[in-house]
N, CA, C and O atoms as a CHARMM CRD file, in Angstrom:
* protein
*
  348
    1    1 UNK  N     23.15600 -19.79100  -8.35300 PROA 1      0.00000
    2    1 UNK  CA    22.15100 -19.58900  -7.32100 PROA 1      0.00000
    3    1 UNK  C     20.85800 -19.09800  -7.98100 PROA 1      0.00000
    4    1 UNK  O     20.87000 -18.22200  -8.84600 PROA 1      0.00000
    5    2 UNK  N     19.51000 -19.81800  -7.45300 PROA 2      0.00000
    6    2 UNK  CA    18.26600 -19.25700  -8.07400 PROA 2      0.00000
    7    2 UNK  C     17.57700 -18.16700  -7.66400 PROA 2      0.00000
    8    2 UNK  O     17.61800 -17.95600  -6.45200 PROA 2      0.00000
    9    3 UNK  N     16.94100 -17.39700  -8.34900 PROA 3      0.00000
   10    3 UNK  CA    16.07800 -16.43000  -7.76600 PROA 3      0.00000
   11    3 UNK  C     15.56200 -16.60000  -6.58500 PROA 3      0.00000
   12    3 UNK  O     14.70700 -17.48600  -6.60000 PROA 3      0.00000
   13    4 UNK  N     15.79900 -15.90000  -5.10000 PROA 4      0.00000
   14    4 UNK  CA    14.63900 -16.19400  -4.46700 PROA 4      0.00000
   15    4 UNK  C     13.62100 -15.28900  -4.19900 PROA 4      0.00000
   16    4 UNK  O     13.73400 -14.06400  -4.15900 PROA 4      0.00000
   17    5 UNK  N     12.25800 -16.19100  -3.95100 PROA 5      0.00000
   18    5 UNK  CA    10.57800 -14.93100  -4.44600 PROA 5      0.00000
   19    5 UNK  C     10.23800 -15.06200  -3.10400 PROA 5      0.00000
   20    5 UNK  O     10.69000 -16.00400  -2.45200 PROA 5      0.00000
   21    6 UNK  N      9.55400 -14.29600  -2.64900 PROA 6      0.00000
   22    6 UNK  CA     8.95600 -14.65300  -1.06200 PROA 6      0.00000
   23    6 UNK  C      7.09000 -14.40400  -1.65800 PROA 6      0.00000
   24    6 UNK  O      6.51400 -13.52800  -2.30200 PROA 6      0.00000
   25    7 UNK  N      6.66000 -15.75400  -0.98700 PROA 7      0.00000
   26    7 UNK  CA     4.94300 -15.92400  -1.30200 PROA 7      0.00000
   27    7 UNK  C      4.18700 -16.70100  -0.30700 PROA 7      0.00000
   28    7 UNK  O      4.51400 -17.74800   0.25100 PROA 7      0.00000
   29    8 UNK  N      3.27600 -16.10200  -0.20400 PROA 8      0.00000
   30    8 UNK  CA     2.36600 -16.80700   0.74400 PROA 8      0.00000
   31    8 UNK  C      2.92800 -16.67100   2.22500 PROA 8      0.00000
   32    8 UNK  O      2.30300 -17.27400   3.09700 PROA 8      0.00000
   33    9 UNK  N      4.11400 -15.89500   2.61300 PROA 9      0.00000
   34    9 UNK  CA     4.83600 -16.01800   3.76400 PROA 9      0.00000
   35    9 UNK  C      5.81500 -16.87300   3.98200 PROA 9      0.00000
   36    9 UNK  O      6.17400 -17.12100   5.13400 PROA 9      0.00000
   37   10 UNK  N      6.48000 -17.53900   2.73300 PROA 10     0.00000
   38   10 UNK  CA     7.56200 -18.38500   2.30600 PROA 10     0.00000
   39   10 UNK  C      8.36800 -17.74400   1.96700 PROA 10     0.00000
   40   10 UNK  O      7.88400 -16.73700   1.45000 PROA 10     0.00000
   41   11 UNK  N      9.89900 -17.73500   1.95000 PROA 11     0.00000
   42   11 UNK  CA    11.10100 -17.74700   0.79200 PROA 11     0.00000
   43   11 UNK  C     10.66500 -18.81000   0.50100 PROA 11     0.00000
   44   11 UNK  O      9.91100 -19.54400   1.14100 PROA 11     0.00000
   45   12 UNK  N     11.40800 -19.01500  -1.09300 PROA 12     0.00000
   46   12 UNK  CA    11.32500 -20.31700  -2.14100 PROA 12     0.00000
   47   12 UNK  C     12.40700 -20.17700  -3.39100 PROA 12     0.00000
   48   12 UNK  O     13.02900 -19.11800  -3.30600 PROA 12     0.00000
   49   13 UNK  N     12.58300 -20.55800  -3.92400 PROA 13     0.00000
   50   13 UNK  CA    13.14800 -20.25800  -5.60300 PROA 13     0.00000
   51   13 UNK  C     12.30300 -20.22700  -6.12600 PROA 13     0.00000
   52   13 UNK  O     11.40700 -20.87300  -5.58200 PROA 13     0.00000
   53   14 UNK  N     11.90900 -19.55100  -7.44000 PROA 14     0.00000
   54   14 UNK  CA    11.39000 -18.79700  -8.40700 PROA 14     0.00000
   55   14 UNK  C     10.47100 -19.85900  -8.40000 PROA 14     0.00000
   56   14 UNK  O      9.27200 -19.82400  -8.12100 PROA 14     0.00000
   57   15 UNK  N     11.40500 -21.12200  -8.85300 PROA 15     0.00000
   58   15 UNK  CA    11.10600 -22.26500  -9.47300 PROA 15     0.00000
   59   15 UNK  C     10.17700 -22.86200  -9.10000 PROA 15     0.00000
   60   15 UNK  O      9.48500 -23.54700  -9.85300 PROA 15     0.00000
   61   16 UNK  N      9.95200 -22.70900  -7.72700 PROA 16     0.00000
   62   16 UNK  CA     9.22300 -23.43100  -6.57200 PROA 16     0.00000
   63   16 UNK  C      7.61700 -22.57700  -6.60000 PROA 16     0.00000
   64   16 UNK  O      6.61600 -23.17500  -6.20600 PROA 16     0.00000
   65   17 UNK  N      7.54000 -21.17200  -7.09800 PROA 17     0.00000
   66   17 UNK  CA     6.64900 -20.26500  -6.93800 PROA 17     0.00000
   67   17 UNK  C      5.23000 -20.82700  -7.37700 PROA 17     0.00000
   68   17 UNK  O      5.56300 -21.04200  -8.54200 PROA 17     0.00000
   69   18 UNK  N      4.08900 -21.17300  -7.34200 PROA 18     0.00000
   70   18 UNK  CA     3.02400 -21.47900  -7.60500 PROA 18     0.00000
   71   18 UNK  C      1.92200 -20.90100  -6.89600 PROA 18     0.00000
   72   18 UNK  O      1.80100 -20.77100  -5.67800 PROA 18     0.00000
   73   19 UNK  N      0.84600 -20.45000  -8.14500 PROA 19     0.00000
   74   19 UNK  CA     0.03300 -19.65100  -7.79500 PROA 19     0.00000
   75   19 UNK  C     -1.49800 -20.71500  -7.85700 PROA 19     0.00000
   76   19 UNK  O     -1.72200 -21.34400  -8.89100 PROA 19     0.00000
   77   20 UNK  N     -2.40300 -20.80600  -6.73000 PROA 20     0.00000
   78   20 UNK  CA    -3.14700 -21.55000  -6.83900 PROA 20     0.00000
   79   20 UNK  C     -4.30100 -21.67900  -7.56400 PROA 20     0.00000
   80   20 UNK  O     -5.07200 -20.94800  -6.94200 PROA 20     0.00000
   81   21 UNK  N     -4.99500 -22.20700  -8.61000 PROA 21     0.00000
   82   21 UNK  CA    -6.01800 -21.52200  -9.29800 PROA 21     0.00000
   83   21 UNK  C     -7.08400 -21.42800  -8.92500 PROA 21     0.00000
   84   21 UNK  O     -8.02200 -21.09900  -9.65100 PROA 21     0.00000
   85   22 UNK  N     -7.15600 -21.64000  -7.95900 PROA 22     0.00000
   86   22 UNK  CA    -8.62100 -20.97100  -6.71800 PROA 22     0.00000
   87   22 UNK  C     -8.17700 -19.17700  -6.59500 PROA 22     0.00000
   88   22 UNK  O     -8.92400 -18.20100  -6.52500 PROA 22     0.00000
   89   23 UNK  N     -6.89500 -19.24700  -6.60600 PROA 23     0.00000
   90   23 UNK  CA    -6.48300 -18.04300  -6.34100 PROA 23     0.00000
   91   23 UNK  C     -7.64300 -16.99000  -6.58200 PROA 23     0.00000
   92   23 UNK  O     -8.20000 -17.21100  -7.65700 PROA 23     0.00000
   93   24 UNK  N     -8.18800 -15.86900  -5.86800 PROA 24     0.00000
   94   24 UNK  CA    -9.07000 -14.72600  -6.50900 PROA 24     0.00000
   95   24 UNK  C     -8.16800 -13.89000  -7.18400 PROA 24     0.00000
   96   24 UNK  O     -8.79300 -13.56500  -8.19300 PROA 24     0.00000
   97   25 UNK  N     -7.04300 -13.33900  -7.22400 PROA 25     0.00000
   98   25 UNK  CA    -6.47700 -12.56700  -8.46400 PROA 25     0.00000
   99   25 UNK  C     -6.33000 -13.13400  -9.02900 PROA 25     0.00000
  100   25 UNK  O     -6.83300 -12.76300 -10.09000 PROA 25     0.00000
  101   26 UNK  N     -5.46800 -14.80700  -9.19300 PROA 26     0.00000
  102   26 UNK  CA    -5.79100 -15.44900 -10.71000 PROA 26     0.00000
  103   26 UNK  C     -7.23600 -15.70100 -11.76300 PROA 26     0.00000
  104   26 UNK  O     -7.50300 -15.72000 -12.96400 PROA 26     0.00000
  105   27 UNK  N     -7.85900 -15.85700 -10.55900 PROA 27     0.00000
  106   27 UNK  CA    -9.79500 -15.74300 -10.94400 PROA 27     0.00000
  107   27 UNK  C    -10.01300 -14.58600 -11.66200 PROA 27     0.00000
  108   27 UNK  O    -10.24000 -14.39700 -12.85700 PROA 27     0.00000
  109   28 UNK  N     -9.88700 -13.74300 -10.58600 PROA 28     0.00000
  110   28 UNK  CA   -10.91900 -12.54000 -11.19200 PROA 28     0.00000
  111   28 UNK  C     -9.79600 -11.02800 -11.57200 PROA 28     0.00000
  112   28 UNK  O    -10.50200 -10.07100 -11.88800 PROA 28     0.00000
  113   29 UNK  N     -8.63700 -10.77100 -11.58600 PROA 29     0.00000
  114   29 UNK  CA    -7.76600 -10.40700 -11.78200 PROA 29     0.00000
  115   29 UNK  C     -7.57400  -9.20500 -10.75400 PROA 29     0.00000
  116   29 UNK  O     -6.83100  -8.23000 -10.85900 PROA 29     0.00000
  117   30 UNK  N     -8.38700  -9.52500  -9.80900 PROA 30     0.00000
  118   30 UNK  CA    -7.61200  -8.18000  -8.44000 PROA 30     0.00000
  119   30 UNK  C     -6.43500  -8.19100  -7.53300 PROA 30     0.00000
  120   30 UNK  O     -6.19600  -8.98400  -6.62200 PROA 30     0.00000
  121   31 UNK  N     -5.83900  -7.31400  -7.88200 PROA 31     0.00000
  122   31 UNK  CA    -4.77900  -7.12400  -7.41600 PROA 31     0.00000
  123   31 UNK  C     -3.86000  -5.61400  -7.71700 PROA 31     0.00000
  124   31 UNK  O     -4.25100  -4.89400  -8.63600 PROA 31     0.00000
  125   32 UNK  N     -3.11900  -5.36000  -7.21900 PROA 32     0.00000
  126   32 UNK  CA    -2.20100  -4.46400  -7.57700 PROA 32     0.00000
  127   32 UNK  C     -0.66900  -4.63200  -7.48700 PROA 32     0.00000
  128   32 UNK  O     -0.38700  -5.18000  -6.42100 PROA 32     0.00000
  129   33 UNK  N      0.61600  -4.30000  -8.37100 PROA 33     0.00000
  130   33 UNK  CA     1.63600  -4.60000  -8.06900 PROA 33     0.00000
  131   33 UNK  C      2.41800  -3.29100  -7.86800 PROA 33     0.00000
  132   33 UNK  O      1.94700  -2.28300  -8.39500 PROA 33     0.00000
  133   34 UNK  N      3.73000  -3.17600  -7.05800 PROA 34     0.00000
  134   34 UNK  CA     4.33800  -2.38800  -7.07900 PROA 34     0.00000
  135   34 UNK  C      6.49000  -2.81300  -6.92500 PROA 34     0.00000
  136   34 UNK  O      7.33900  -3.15900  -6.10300 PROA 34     0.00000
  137   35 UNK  N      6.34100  -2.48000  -8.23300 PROA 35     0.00000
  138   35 UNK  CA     8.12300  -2.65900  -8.76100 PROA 35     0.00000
  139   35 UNK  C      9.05500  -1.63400  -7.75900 PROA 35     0.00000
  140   35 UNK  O      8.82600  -0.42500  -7.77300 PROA 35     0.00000
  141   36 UNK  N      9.77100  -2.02000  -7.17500 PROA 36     0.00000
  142   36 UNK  CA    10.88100  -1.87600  -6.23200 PROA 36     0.00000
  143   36 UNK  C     12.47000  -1.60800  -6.78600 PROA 36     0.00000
  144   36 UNK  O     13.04400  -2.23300  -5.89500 PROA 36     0.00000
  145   37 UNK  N     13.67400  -1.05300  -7.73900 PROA 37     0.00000
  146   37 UNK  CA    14.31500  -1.63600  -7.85900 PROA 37     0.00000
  147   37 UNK  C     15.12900  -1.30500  -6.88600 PROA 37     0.00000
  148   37 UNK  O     14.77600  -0.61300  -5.93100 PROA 37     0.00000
  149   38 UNK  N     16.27200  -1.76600  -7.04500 PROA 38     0.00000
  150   38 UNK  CA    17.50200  -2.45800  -6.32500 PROA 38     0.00000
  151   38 UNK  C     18.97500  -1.66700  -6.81300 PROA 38     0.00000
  152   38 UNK  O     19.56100  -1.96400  -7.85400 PROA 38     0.00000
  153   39 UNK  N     19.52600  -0.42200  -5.68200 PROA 39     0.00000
  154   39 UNK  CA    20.55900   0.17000  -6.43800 PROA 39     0.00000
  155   39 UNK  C     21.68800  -0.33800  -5.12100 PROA 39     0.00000
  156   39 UNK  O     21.56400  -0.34700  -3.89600 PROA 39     0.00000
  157   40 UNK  N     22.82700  -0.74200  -6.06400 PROA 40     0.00000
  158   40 UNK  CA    23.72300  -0.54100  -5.08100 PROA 40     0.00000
  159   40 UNK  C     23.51200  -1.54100  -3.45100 PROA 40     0.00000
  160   40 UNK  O     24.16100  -1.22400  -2.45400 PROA 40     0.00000
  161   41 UNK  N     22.52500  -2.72100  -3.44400 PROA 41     0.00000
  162   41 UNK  CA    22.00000  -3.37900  -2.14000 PROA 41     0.00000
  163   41 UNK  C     20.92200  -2.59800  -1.69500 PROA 41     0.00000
  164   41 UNK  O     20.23300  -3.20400  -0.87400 PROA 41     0.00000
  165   42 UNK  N     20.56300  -1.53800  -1.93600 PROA 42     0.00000
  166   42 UNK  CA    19.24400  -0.75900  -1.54200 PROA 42     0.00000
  167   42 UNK  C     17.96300  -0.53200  -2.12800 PROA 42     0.00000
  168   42 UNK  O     18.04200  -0.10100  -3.27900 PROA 42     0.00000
  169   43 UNK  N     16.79200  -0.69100  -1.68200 PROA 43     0.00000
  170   43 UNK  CA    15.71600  -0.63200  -2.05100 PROA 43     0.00000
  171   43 UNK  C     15.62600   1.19100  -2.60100 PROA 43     0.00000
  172   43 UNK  O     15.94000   2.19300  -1.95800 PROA 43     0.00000
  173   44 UNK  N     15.22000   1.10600  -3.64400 PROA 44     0.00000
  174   44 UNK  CA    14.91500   2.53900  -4.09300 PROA 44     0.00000
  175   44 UNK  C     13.81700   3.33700  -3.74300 PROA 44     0.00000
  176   44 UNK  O     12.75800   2.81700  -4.09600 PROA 44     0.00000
  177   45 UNK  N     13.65400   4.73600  -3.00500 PROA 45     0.00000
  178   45 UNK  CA    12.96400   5.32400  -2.74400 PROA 45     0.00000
  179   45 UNK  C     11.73700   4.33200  -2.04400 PROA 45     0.00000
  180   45 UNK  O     10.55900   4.59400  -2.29100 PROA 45     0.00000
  181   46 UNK  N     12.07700   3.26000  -1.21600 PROA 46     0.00000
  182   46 UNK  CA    11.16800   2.79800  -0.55100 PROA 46     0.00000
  183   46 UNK  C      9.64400   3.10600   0.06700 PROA 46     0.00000
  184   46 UNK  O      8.58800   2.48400   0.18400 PROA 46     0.00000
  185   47 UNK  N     10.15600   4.43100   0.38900 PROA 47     0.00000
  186   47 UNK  CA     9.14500   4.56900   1.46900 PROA 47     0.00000
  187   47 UNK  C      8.02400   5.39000   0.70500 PROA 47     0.00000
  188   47 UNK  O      6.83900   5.55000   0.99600 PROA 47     0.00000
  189   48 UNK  N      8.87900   5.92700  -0.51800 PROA 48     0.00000
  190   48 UNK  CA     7.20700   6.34000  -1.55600 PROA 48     0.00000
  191   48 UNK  C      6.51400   5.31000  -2.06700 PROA 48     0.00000
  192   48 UNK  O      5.28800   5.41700  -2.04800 PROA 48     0.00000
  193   49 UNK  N      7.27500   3.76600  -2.78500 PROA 49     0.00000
  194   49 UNK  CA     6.73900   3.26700  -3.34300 PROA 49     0.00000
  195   49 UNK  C      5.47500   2.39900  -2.26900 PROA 49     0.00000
  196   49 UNK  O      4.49000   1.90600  -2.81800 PROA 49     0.00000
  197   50 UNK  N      5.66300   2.29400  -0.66400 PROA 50     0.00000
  198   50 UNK  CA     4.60000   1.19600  -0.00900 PROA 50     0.00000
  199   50 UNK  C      3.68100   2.58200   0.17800 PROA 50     0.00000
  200   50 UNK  O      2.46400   2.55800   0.35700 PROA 50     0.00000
  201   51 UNK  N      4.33800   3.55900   0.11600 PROA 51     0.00000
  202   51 UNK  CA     2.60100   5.23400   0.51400 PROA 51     0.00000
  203   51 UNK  C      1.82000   4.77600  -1.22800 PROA 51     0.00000
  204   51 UNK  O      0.60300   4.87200  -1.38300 PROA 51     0.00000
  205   52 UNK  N      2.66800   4.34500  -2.27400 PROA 52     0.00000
  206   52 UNK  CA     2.03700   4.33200  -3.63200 PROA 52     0.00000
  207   52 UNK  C      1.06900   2.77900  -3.72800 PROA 52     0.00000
  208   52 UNK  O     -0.04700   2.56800  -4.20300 PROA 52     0.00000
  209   53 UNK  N      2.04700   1.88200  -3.06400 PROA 53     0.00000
  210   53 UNK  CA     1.18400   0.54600  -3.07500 PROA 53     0.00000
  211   53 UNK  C      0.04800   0.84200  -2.24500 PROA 53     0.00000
  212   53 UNK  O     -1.10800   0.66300  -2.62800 PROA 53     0.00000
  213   54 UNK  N      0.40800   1.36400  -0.93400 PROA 54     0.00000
  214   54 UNK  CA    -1.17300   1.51300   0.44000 PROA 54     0.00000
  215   54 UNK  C     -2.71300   2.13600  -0.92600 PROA 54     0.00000
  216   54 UNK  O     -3.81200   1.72800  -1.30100 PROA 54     0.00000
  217   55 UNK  N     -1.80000   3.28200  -1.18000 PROA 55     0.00000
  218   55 UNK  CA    -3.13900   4.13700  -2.15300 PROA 55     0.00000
  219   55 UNK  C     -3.77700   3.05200  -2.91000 PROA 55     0.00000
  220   55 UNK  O     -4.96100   2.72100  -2.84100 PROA 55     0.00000
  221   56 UNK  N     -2.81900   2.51600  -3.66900 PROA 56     0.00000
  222   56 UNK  CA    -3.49000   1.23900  -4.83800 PROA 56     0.00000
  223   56 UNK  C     -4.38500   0.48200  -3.84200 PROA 56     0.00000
  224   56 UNK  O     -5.59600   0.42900  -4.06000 PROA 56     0.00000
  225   57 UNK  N     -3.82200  -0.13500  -2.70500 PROA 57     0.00000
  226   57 UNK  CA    -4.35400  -1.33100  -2.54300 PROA 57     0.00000
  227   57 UNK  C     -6.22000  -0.48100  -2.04300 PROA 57     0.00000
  228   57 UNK  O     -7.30800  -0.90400  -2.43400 PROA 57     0.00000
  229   58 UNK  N     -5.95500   0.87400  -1.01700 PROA 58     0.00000
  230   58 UNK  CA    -7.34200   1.08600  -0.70300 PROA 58     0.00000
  231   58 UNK  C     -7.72500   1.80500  -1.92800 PROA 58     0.00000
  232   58 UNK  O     -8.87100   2.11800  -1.60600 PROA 58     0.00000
  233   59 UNK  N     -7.58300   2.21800  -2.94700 PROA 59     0.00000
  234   59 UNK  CA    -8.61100   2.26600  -3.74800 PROA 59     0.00000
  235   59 UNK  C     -9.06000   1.26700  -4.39800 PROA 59     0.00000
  236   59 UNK  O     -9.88000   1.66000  -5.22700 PROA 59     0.00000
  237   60 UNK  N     -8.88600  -0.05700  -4.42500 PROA 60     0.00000
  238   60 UNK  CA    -9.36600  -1.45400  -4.76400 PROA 60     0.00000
  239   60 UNK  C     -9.97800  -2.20300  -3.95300 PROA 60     0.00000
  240   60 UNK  O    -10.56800  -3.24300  -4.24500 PROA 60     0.00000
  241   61 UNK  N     -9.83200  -1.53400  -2.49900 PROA 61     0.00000
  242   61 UNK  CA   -10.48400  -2.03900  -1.19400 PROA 61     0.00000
  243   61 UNK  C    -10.09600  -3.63500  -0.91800 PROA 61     0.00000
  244   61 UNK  O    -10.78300  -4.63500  -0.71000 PROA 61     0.00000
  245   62 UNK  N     -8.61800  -3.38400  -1.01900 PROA 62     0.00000
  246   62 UNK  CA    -8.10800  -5.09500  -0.88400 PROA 62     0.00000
  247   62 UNK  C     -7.00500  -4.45500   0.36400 PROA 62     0.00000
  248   62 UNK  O     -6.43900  -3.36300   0.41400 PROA 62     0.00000
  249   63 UNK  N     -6.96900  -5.82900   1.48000 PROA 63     0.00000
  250   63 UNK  CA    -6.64400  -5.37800   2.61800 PROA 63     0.00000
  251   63 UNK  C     -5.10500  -5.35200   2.45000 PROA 63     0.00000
  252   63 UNK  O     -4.61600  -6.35500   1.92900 PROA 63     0.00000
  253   64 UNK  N     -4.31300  -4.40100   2.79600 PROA 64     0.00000
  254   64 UNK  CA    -2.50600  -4.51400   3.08900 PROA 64     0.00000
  255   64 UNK  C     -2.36100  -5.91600   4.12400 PROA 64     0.00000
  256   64 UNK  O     -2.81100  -5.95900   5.26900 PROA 64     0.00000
  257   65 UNK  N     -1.67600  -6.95800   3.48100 PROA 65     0.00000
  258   65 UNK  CA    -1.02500  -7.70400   4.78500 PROA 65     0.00000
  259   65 UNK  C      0.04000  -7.47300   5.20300 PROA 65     0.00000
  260   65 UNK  O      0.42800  -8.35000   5.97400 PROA 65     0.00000
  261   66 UNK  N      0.89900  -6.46000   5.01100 PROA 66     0.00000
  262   66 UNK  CA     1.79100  -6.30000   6.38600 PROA 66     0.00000
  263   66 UNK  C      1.76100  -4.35900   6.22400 PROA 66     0.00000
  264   66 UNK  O      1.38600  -3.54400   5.38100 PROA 66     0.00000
  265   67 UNK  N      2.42000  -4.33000   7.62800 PROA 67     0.00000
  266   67 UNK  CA     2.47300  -2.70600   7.80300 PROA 67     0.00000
  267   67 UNK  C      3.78300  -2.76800   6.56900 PROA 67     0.00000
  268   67 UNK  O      4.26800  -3.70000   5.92700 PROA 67     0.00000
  269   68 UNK  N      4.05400  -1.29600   6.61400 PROA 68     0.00000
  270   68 UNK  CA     5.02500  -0.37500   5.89400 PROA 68     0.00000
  271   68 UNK  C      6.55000  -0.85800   6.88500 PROA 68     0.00000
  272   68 UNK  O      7.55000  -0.47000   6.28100 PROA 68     0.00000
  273   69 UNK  N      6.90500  -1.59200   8.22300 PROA 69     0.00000
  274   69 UNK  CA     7.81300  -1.84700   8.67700 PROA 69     0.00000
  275   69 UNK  C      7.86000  -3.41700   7.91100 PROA 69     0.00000
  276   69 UNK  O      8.75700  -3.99000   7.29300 PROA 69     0.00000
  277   70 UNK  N      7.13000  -3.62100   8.09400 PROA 70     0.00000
  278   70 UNK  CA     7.31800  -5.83700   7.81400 PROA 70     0.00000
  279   70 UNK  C      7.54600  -5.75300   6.01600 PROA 70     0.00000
  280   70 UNK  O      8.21100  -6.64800   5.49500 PROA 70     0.00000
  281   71 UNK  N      7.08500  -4.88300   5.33500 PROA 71     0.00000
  282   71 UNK  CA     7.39200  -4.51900   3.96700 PROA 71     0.00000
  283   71 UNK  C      8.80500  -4.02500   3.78500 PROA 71     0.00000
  284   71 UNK  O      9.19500  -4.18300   2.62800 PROA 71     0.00000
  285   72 UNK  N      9.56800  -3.54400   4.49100 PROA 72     0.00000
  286   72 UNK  CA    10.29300  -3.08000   4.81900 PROA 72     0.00000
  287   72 UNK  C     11.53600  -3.93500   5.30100 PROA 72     0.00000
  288   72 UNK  O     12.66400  -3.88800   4.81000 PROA 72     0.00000
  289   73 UNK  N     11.21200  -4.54000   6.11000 PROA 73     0.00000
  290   73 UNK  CA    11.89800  -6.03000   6.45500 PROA 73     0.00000
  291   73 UNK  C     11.57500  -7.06900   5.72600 PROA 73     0.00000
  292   73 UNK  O     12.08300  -8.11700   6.12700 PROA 73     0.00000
  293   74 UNK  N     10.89000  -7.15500   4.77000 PROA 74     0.00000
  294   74 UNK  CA    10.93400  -8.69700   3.73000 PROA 74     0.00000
  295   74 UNK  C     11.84900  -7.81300   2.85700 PROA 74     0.00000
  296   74 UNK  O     12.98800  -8.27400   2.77800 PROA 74     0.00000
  297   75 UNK  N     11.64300  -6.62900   2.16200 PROA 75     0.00000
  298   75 UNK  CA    12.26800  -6.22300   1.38200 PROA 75     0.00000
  299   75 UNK  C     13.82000  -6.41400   1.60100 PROA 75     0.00000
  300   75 UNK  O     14.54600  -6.84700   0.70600 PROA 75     0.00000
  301   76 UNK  N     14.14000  -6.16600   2.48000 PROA 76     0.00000
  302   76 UNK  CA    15.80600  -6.26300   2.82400 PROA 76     0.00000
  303   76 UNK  C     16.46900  -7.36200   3.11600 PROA 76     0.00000
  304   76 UNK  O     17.68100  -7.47200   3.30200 PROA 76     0.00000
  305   77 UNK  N     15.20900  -8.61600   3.17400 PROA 77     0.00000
  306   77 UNK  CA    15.42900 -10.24300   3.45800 PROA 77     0.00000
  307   77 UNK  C     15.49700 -10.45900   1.60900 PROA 77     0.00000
  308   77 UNK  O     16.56700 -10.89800   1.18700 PROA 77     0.00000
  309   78 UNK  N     14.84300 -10.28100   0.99300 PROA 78     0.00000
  310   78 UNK  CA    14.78100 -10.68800  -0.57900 PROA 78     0.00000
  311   78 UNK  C     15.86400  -9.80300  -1.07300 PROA 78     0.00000
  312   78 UNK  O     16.30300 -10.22500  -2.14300 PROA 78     0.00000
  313   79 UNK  N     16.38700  -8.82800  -0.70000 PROA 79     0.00000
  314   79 UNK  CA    17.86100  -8.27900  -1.11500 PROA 79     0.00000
  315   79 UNK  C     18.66400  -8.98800  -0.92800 PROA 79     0.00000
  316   79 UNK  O     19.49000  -9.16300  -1.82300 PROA 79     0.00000
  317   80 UNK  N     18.79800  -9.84200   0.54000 PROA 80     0.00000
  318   80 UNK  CA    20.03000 -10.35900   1.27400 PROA 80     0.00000
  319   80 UNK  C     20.22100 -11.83300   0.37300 PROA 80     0.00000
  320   80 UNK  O     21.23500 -12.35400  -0.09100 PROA 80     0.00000
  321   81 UNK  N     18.64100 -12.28900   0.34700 PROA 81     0.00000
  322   81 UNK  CA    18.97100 -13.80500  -0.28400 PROA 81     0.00000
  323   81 UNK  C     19.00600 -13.85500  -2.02000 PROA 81     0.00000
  324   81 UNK  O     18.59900 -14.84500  -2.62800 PROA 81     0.00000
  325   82 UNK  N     19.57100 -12.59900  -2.73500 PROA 82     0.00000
  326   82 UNK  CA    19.33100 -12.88300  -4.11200 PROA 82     0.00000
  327   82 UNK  C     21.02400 -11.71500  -4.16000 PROA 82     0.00000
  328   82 UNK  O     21.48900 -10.97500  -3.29300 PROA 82     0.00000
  329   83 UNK  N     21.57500 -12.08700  -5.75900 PROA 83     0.00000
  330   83 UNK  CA    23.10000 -11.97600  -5.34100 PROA 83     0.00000
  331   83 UNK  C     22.51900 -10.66800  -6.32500 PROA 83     0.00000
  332   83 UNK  O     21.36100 -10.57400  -6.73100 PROA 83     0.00000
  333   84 UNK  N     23.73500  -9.60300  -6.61900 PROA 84     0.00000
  334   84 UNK  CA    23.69900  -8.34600  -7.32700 PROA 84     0.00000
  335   84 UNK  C     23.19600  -7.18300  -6.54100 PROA 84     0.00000
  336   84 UNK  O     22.08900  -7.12500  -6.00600 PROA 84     0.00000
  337   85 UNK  N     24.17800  -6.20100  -6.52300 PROA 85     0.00000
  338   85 UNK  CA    23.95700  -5.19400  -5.98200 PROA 85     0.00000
  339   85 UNK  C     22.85500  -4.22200  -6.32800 PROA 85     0.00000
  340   85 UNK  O     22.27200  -3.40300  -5.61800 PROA 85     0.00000
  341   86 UNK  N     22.73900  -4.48700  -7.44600 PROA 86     0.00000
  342   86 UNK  CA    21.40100  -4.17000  -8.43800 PROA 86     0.00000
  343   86 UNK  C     20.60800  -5.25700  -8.93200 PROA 86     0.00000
  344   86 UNK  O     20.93900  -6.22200  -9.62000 PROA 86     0.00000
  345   87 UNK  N     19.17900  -4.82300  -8.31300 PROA 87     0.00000
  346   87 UNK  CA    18.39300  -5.75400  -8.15600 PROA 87     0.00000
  347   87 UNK  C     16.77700  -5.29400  -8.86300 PROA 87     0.00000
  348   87 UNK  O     15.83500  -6.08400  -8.81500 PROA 87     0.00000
């Protein structure tokens, strides 16, 4: 079974993932990321890491697209569709 990535508001396989080169973070490199891992089927300390992403994203003044619930619910959709309890 392949990785699955969720982008643009898609699930996909990894494989499938493409970033457009109009893209403005591929352009001009804005963006911020924030690593999640995966213990046991559970997202780790969740709810600090989207208060740590919100800070990143407004001090870069780039808008959040989903609240801290819909982050919350993709997160536990990209747990469900990728195998290992540790993730």
């Amino acid at each position: 079974m392949s990785n699955i990535v969720y982008l643009n508001g898609t699930f996909m396989p990894i494989e499938d993932a493409h970033v457009p080169v109009l893209d403005r973070g591929f352009i001009f490199g804005d963006g911020v990321y924030e690593v999640i891992p995966v213990y046991g089927g559970q997202p780790f300390r969740l709810a600090e890491h989207l208060r740590r992403l919100q800070n990143s994203l407004d001090k870069v003044r780039i808008n959040n697209p989903h609240s801290a619930e819909e982050w919350t619910h993709l997160a536990g959709d990209i747990v469900k569709r990728n195998t290992g309890a540790d993730q």
